[in-house]
N, C-alpha and C positions, 0 to 999 in steps of 0.2 A: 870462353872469356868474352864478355862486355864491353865495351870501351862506349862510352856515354861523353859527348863532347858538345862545347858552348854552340849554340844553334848559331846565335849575333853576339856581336857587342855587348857587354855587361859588365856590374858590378857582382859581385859577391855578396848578399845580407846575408844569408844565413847555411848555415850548415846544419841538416837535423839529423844526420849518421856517422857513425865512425868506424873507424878503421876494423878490421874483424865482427862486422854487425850481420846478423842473416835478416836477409831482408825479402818480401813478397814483389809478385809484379805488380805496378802500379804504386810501390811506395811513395813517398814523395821524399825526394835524397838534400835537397836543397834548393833556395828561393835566392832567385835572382834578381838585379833592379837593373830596370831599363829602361830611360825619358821618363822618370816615378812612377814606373810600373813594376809590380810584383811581378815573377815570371816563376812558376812552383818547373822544380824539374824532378822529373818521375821515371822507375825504374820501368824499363820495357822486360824485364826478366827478374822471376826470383833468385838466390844466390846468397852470395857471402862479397861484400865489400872488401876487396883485396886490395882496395889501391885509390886511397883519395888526397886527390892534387891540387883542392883551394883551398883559403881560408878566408873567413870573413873578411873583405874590404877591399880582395882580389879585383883587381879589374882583367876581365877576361876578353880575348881577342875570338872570333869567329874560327871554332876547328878546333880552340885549346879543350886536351883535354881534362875533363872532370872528376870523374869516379871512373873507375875499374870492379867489375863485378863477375865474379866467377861461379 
């Protein structure tokens, strides 16, 4: 199991997987906005998305976590 968590600060724009998706390493799982900067965040393991915990508009704190990937 994966646990994929906010690096900084951020918003939520976008979600591009969902819940029970098999996904490659290096997918890109969701884009973040940070000072209008796009922030792509990408899987370090291939797997199965068992556990995702934002949604669009999210403002995320430094440590929350993201996606779960098994």
């Amino acid at each position: 199991m994966t646990e994929i968590r906010a690096e900084m600060v951020a918003n939520v724009w976008q979600v591009l997987v969902e819940e029970g998706e098999a996904i490659a390493a290096g997918a890109q799982l969701l884009v973040l906005e940070s000072m209008k900067m796009e922030i792509p965040v990408e899987s370090p393991v291939s797997g199965t998305v068992t556990g995702l915990h934002v949604v669009p508009g999210q403002v995320l704190a430094e440590g929350d976590l993201i996606v779960v990937v098994e």
